[in-house]
C-alpha positions as protocol buffer text, in pm:
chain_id: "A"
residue {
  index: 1
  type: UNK
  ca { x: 6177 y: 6994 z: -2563 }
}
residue {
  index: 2
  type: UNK
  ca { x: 6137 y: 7207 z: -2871 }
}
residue {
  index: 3
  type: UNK
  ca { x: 5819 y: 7326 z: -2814 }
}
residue {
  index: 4
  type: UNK
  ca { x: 5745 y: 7592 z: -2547 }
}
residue {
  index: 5
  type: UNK
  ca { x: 5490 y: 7378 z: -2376 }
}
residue {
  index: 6
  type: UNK
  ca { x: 5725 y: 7109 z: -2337 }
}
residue {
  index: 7
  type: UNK
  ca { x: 6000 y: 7322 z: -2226 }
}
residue {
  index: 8
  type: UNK
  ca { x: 5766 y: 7490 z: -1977 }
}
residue {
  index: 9
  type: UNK
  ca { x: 5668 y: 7183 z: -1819 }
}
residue {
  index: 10
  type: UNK
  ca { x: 6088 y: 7052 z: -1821 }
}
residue {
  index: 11
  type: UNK
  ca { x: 6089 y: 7380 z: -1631 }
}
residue {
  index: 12
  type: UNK
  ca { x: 5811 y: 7326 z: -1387 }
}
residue {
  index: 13
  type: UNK
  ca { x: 5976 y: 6955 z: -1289 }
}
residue {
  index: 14
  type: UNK
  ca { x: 6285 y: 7128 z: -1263 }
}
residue {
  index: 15
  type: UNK
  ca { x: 6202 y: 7414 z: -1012 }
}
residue {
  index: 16
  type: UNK
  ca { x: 5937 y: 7140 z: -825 }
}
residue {
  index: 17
  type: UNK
  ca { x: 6310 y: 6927 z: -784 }
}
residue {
  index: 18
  type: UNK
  ca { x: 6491 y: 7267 z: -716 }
}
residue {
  index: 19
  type: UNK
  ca { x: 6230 y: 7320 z: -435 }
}
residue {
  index: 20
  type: UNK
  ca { x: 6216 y: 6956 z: -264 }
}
residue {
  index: 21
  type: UNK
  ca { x: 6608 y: 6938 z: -264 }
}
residue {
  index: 22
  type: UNK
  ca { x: 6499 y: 7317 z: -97 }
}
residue {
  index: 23
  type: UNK
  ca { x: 6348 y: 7127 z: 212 }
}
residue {
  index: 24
  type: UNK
  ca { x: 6595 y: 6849 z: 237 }
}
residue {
  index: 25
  type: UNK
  ca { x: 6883 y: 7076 z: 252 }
}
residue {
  index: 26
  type: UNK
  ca { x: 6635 y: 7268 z: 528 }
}
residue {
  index: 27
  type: UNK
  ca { x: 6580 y: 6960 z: 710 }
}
residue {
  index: 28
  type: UNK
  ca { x: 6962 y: 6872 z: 677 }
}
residue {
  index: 29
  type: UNK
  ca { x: 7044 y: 7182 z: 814 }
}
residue {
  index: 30
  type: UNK
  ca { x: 6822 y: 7201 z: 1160 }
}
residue {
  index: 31
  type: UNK
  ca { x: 6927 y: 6823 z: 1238 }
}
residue {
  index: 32
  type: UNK
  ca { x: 7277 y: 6907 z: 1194 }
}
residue {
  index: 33
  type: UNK
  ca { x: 7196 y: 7179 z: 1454 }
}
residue {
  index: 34
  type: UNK
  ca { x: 7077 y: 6922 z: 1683 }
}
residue {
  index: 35
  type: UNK
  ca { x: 7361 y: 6664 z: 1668 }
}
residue {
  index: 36
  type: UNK
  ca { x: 7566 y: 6967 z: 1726 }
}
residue {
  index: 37
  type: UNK
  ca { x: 7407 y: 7053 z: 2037 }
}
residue {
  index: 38
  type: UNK
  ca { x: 7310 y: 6738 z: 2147 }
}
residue {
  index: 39
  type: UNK
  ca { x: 7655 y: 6651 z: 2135 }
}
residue {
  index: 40
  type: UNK
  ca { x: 7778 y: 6953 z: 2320 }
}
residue {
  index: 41
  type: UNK
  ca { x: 7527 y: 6855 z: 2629 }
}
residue {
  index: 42
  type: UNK
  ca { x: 7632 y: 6526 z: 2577 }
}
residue {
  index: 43
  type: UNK
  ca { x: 8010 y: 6621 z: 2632 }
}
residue {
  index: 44
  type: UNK
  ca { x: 7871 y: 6864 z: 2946 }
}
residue {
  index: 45
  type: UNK
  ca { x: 7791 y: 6555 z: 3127 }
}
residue {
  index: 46
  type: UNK
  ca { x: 8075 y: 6323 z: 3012 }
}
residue {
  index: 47
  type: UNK
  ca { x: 8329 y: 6597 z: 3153 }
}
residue {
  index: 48
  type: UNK
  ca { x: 8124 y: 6606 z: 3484 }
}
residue {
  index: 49
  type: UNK
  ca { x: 8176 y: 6216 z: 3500 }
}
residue {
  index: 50
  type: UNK
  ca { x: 8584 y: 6276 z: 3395 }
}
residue {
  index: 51
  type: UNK
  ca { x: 8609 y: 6498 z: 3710 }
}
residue {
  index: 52
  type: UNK
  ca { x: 8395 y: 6306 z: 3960 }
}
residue {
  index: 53
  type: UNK
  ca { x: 8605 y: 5973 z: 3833 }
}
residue {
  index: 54
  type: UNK
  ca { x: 8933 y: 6168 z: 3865 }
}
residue {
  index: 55
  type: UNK
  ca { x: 8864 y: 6298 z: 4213 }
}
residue {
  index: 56
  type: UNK
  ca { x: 8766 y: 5949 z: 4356 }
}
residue {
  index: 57
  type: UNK
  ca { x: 9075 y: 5797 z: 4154 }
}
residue {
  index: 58
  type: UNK
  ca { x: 8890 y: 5585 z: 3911 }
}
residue {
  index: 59
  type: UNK
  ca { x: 8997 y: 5474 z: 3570 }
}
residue {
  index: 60
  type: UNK
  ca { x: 8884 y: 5681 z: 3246 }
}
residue {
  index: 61
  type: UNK
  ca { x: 8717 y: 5397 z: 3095 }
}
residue {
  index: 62
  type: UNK
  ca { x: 8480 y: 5111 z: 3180 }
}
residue {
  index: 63
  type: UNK
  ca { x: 8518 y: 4873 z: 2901 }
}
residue {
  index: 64
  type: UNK
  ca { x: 8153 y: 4693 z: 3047 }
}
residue {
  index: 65
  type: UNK
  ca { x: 7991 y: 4991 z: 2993 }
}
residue {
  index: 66
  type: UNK
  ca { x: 8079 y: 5081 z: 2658 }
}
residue {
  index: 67
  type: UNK
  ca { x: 8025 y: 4733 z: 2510 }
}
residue {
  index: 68
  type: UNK
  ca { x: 7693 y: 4783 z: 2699 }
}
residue {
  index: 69
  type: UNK
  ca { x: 7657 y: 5109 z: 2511 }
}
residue {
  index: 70
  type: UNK
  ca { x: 7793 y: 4984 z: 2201 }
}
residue {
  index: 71
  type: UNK
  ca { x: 7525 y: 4719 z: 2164 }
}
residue {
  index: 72
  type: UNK
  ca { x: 7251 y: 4954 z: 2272 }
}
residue {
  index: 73
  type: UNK
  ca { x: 7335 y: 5176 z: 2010 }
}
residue {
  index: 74
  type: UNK
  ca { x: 7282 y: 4897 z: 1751 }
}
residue {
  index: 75
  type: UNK
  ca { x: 6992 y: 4826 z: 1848 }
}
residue {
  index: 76
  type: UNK
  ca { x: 6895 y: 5161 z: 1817 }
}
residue {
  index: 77
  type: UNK
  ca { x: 7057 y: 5190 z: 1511 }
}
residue {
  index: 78
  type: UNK
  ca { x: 6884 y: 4879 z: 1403 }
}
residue {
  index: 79
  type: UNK
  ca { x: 6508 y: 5046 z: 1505 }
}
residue {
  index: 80
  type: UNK
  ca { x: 6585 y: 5390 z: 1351 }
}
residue {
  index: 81
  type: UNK
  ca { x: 6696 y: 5220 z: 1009 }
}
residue {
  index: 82
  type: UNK
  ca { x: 7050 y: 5348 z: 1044 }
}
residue {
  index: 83
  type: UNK
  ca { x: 7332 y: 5119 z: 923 }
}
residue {
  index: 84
  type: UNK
  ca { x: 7458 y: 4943 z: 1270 }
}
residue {
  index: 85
  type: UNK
  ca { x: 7777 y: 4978 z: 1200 }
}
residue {
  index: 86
  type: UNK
  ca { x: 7787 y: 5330 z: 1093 }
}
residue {
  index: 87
  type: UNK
  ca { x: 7653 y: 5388 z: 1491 }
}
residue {
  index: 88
  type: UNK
  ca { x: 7910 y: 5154 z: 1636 }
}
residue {
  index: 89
  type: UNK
  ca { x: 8204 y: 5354 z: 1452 }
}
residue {
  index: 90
  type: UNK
  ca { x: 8020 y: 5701 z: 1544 }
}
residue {
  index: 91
  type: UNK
  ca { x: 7989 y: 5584 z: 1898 }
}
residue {
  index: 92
  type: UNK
  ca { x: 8354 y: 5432 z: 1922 }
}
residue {
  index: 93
  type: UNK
  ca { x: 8506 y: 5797 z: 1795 }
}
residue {
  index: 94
  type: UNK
  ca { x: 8305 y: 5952 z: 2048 }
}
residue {
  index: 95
  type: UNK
  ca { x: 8440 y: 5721 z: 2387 }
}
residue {
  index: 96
  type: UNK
  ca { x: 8773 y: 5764 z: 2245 }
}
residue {
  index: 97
  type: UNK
  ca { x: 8719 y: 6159 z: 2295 }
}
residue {
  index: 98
  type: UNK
  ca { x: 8573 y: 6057 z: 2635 }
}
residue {
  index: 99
  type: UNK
  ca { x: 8846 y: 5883 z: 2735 }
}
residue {
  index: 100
  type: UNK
  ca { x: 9069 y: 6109 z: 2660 }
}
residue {
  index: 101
  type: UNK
  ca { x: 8901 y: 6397 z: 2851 }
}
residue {
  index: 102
  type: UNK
  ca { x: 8883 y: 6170 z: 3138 }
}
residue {
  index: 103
  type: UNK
  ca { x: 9246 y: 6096 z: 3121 }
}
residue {
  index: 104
  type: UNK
  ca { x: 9324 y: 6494 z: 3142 }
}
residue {
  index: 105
  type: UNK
  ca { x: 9100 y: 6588 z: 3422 }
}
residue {
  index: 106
  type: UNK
  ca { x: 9390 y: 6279 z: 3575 }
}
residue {
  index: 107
  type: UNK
  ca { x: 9645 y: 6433 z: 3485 }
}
């Protein structure tokens, strides 16, 4: 890039990169807001289900349904081109927070 046309077009790729990485980061950023907030509505209703187990004296967890849950979520995983077992961890860290508000609402 010695000459100023070349140097002008290095420039233009650059800023046309600088922009695209732009609307990733954009894109990043309002999904991030949704897993945030889908998780937080998620957690509403996971806490109503701690109480309602803990006043009728069942146990925090149901190991059927989270295998159930477990394997749904690789399929989904599967459909949505995620890696499966990325979902299976990110689902697994998530019933373990579950269970463990279920296990204070026992308390």
């Amino acid at each position: 890039m010695n000459n100023p046309q070349e140097r002008a077009a290095g420039g233009d790729t650059v800023e046309r990169a600088a922009d695209i990485l732009k609307d990733h980061r954009a894109s990043i950023d309002r999904l991030d807001a949704i897993l945030v907030y889908t998780l937080g509505e998620r957690f509403k209703h996971t806490q109503a289900v701690g109480k309602l187990k803990a006043e009728h004296d069942l146990p925090p967890s149901d190991p059927d349904r989270e295998a159930n849950q477990i394997a749904r979520l690789e399929d989904l995983a599967k459909e949505a081109d995620l890696d499966p077992e990325f979902a299976k961890k990110f689902l697994n860290f998530i019933i373990a927070e579950v269970i463990q508000h279920h296990k204070s609402h026992q308390s």
